[in-house]
C-alpha positions in Angstrom: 104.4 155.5 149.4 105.2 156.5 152.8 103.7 160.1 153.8 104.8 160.9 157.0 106.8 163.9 155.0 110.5 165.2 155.7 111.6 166.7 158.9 110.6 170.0 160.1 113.3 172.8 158.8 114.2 170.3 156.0 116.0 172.8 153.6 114.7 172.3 149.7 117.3 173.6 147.2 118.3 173.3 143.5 121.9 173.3 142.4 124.5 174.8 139.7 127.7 175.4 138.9 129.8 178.4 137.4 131.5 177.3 134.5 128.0 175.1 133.3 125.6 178.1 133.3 127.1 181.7 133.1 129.0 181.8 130.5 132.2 184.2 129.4 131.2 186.6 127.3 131.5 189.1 127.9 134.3 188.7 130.3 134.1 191.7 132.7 137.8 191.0 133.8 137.4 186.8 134.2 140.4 185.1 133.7 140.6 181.6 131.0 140.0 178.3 133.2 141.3 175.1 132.4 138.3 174.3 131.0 138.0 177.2 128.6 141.5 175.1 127.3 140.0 172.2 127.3 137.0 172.6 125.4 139.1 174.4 122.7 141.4 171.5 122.6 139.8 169.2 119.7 138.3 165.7 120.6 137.6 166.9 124.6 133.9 167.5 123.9 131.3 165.4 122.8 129.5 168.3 120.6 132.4 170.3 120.2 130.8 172.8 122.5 132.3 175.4 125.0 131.0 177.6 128.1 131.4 180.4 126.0 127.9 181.2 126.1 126.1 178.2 128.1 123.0 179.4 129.6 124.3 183.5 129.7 123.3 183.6 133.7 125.7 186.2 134.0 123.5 188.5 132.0 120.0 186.7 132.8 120.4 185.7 137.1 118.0 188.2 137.3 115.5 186.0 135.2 116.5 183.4 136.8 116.5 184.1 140.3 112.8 184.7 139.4 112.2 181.8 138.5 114.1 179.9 141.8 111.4 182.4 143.0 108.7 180.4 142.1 110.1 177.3 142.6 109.3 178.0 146.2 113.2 176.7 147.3 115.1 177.9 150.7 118.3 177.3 149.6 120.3 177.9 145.9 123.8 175.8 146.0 126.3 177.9 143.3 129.9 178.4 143.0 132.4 180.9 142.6 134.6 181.1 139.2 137.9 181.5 140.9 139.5 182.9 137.3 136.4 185.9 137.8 137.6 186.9 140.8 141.3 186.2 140.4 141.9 185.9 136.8 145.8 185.1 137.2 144.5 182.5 140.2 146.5 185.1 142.9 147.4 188.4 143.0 145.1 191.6 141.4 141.5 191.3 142.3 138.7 191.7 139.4 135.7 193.4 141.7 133.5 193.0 138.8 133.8 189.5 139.6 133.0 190.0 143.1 130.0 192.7 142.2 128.5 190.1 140.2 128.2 187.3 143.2 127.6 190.1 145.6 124.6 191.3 143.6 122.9 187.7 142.9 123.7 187.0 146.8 121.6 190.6 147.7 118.8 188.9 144.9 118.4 185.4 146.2 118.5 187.2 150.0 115.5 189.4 148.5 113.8 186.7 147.6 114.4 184.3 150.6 116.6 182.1 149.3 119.8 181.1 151.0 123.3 181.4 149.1 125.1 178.5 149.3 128.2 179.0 147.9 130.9 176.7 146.7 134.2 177.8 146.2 135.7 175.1 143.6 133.4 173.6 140.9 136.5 172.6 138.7 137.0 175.6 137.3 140.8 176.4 137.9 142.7 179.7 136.9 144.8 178.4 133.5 147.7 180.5 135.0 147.8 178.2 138.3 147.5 175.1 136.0 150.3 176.6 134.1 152.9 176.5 136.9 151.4 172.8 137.9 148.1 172.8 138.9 146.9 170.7 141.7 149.7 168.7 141.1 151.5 171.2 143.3 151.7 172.3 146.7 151.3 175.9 145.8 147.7 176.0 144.2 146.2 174.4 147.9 147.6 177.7 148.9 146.4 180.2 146.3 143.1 178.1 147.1 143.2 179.4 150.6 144.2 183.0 149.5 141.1 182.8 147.4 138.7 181.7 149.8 139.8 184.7 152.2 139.2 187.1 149.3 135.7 185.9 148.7 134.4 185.1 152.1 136.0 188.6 152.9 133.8 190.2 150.5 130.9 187.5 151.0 130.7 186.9 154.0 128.6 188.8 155.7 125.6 187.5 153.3 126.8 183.8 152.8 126.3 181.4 156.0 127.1 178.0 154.4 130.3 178.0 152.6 131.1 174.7 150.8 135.2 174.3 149.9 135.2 171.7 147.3 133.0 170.1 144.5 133.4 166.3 144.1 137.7 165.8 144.8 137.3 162.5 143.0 136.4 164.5 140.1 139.5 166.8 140.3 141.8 164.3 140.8 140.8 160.7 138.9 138.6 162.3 135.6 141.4 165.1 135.2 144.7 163.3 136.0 143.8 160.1 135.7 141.6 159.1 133.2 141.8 162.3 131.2 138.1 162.6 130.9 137.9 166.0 132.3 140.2 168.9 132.4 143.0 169.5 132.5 143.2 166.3 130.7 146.4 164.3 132.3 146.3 160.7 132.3 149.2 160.2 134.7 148.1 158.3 137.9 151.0 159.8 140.2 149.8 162.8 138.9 146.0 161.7 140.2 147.3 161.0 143.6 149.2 164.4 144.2 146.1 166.2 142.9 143.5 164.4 145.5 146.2 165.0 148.6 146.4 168.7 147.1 142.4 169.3 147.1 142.0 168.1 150.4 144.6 169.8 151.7 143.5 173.4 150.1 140.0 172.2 151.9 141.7 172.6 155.4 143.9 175.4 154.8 140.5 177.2 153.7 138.8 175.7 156.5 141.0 177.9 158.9 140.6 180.8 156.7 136.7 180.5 156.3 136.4 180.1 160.0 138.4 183.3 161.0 136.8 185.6 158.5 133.0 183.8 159.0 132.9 182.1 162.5 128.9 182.3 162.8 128.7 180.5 159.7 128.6 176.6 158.8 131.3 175.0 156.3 131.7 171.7 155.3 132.4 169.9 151.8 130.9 167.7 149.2 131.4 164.4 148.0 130.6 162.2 145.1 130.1 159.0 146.8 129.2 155.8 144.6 128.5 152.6 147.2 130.1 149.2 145.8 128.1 145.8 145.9 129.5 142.5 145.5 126.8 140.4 143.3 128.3 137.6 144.8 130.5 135.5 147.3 133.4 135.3 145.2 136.7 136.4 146.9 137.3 138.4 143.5 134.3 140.2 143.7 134.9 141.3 147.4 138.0 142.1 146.3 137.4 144.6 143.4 134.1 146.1 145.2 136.5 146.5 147.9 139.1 148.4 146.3 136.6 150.3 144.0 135.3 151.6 147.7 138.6 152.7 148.6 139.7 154.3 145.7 136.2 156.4 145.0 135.2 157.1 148.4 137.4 155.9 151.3 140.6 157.9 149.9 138.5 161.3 150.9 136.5 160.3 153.3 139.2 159.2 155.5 141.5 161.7 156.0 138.9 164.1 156.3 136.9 162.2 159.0 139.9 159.8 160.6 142.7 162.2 159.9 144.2 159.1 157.9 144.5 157.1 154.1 143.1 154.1 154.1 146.2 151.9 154.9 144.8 148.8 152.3 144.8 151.7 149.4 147.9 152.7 150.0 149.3 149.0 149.6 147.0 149.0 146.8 148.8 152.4 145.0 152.0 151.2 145.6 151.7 147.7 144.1 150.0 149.1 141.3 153.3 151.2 140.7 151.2 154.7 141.2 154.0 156.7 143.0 156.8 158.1 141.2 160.3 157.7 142.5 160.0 159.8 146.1 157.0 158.0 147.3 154.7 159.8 149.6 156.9 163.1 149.3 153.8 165.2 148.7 152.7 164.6 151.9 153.7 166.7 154.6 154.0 166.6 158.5 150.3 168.5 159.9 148.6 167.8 156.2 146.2 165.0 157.6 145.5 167.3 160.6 144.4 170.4 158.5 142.1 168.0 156.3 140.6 166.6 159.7 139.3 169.8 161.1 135.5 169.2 162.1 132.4 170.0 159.6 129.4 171.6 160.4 128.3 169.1 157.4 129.2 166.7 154.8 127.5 167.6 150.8 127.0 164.1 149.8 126.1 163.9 145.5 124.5 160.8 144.6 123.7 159.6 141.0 124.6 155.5 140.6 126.3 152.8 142.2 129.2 150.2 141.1 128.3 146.4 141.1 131.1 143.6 141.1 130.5 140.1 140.2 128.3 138.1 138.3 130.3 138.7 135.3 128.9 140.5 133.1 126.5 142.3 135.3 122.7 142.0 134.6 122.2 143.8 131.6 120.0 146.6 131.6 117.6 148.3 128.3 119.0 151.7 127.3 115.5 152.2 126.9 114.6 151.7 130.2 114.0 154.9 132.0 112.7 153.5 135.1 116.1 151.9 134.8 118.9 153.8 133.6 119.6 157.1 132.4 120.5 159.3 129.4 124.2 158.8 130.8 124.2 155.6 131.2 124.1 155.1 134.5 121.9 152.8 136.4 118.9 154.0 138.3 119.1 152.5 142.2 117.7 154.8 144.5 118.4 152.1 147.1 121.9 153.3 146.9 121.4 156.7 148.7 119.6 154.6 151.3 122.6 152.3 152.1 125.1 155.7 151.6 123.2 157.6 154.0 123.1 154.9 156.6 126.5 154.2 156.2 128.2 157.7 156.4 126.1 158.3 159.5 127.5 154.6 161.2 130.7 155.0 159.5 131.6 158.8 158.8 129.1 160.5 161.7 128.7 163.8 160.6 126.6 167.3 162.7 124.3 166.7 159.2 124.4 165.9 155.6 122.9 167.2 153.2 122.1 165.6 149.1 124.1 168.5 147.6 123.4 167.1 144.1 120.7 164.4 142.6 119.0 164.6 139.8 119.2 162.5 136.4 119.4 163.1 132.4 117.1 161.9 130.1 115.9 162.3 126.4 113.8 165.9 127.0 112.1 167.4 124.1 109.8 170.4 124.2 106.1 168.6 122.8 103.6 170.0 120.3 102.2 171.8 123.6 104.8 174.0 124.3 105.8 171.8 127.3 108.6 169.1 128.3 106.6 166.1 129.8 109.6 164.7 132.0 108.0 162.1 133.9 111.1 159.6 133.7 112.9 162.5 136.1 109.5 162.9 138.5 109.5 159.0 139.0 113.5 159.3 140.0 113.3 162.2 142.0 110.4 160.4 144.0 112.3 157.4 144.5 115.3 158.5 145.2 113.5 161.3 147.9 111.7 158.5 149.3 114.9 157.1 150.7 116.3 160.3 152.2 112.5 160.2 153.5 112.8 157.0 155.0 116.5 157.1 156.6 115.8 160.8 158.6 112.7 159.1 159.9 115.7 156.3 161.3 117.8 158.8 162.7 120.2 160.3 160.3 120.5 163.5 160.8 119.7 164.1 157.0 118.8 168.0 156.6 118.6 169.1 153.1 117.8 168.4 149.6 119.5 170.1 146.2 117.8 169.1 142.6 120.3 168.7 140.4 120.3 171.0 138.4 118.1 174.3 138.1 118.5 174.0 134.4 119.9 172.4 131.8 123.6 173.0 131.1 127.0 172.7 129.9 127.5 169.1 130.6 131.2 168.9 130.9 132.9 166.4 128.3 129.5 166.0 126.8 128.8 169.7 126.1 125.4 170.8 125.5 123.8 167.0 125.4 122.8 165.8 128.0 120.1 167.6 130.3 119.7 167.4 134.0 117.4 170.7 134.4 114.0 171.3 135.5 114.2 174.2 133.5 114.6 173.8 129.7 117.4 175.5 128.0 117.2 176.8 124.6 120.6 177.4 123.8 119.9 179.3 120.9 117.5 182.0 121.9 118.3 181.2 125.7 114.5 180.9 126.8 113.5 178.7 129.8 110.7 176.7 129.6 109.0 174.9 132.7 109.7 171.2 132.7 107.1 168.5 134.6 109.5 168.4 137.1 109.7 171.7 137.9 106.4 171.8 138.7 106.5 168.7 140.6 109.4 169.7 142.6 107.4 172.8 143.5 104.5 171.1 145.1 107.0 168.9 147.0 109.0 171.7 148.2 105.4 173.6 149.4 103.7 170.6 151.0 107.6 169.2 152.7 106.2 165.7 151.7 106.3 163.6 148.5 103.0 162.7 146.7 100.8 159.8 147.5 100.0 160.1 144.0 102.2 161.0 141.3 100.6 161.6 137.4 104.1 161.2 135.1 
């Protein structure tokens, strides 16, 4: 294990998101999402569970900006519930929202902890769904109304603003695959969304800048790197496309001011665009999305592999392998991502805005969860961010993802990526391995020679 530790400054953080850990009730003014909809829609969730009550941080951030506390972190990444602060998604403000962020902004401050805010984690007003969504020009707007409110009230406590969560996300698991909310499965629909995300990302951009010009902005991105197994032209092919359509089709226009021209042939043979084309796309749109960032938020959790059909197969009891999602393990990934954003896609700095893994927790006879599966994937996976800012890549910071366990989207309450154990029924936290772990990490700014999991 190489010890020459992580860059001087490197910022440690942990990571959350609204809708996953605050819950709704009681509302204080907050609007419905698309994902209070969703999860009320039968069939959506895995557990039948909703964020009605999640992990109650609205009620216990004071508990649990303690505990960040002692985690020893610089940095805590959250987001804004847009329906808290506008519960119609435009128009009448609800300050109790905005009293809410401003007081856990004053806490983490207190305790030395830098906000990082982002200002979409999925979480849309139901109203703006209502007349379209992100299918629609108008919501990139409201989007940029929004941000203004919040950096407005924000922003003379919040230096790193962060526009969007994962745009693949948005666009392909709710219009697309159907996966996530609002549930569409309409590809055409998928394509408008993505242009519509990015395009709310630039009009904030100018928005953000004007209101907070000391501050840094940037995005994040779920980026998965595809390898071909093998030679085959078919395999090239499909890692090829898979490359374009999960990270090329956001990383381009936001770094080349352009789509990649093979995905757009690829779109349009695949009969993705409804009978005007390209309409949604208007003269200046590529130009607001390629406005420079201060920094790119890069989340990393698998890769894709094409080719030696079928793939290698992997034990689902592996944990050194693959995780409680199925996903495989390959810290190697983040390696070649990070190498190639900063050849490909040079950015001031990146930072992992999300990495972290679920696996089979239970609390033991001790009192204590015994995580050692996560340890040994957080290790590896920092020992490659290790390794490529030693090369050069101007690789800054690090968010665990996530703080604690949580509302896990489509699979509701069951899957867990905390450090922190959830009880969902009494709400108690209880330290994972990990936590600790990460703590010592964060202290020394250096990985472990030796690591007991």
């Amino acid at each position: 294990m190489a010890d020459q530790g992580f860059p001087h400054n490197f910022l440690w953080g942990v990571a959350s998101s609204s809708f996953q850990i605050e819950g709704t009730e009681p509302a204080d003014g907050r609007g419905l999402s698309i994902w209070d909809t969703f999860a009320a829609t039968p069939g959506k969730i895995a557990d039948k569970g909703d964020g009605r009550r999640a992990c109650n941080h609205y009620q216990l951030w004071e508990k649990d900006l303690a505990l960040m506390g002692q985690l020893g972190i610089g940095a805590y990444r959250f987001s804004i519930a847009w329906p808290r602060i506008l519960p119609h998604g435009r128009g009448t403000i609800n300050q109790r929202g905005l009293d809410f962020y401003s007081r856990l902004i004053d806490g983490l401050l207190a305790r030395g902890i830098q906000p990082w805010v982002t200002l979409y984690h999925w979480d849309l007003p139901q109203a703006l769904e209502d007349e379209g969504g992100w299918r629609v020009r108008s919501t990139a707007e409201a989007f940029a109304d929004y941000a203004s409110i919040v950096a407005t009230a924000l922003g003379d406590r919040v230096q790193h603003w962060i526009t969007h969560n994962e745009p693949w996300c948005v666009a392909v698991l709710g219009h697309r695959t159907g996966h996530h909310a609002p549930g569409a499965t309409n590809p055409n629909e998928a394509l408008r969304a993505a242009h519509h995300v990015l395009l709310s990302h630039g009009l904030a951009l100018e928005r953000l800048r004007a209101i907070a010009p000391k501050a840094e902005h940037g995005i994040t991105l779920n980026l998965t790197p595809a390898y071909a197994l093998d030679a085959a032209q078919t395999s090239q092919d499909e890692a090829r496309i898979f490359d374009g359509d999960f990270n090329r089709w956001y990383l381009d226009p936001l770094f080349r001011g352009a789509y990649p021209d093979d995905m757009l042939r690829h779109y349009e043979a695949q009969g993705n665009l409804g009978p005007d084309g390209w309409d949604f796309i208007a003269p200046g749109d590529l130009a607001l999305m390629h406005q420079p960032l201060d920094f790119l938020g890069v989340n990393y959790y698998t890769r894709a592999v094409f080719g030696q059909h079928p793939p290698p197969a992997i034990n689902p009891q592996d944990t050194d392998r693959i995780t409680a999602m199925g996903w495989e393990i390959y810290p190697e990934g983040l390696g070649d991502l990070l190498r190639r954003l900063h050849q490909e896609y040079p950015a001031r700095a990146y930072y992992i805005t999300e990495n972290g893994a679920a696996f089979e927790d239970q609390v033991h006879a001790d009192g204590c969860v015994h995580d050692g599966p996560r340890i040994r994937y957080m290790e590896r996976h920092l020992a490659e961010v290790e390794a490529v800012a030693a090369a050069g890549v101007p690789i800054q910071g690090y968010f665990a993802w996530s703080i604690m366990d949580n509302f896990e989207w489509a699979f509701g309450y069951q899957k867990r990526f905390g450090l922190l154990w959830v009880d969902y029924e009494t709400q108690a936290r209880i330290f994972k391995d990990s936590f600790h772990w990460y703590r010592e990490v964060v202290k020394a700014n250096r990985l472990p020679r030796n690591v007991k999991a």
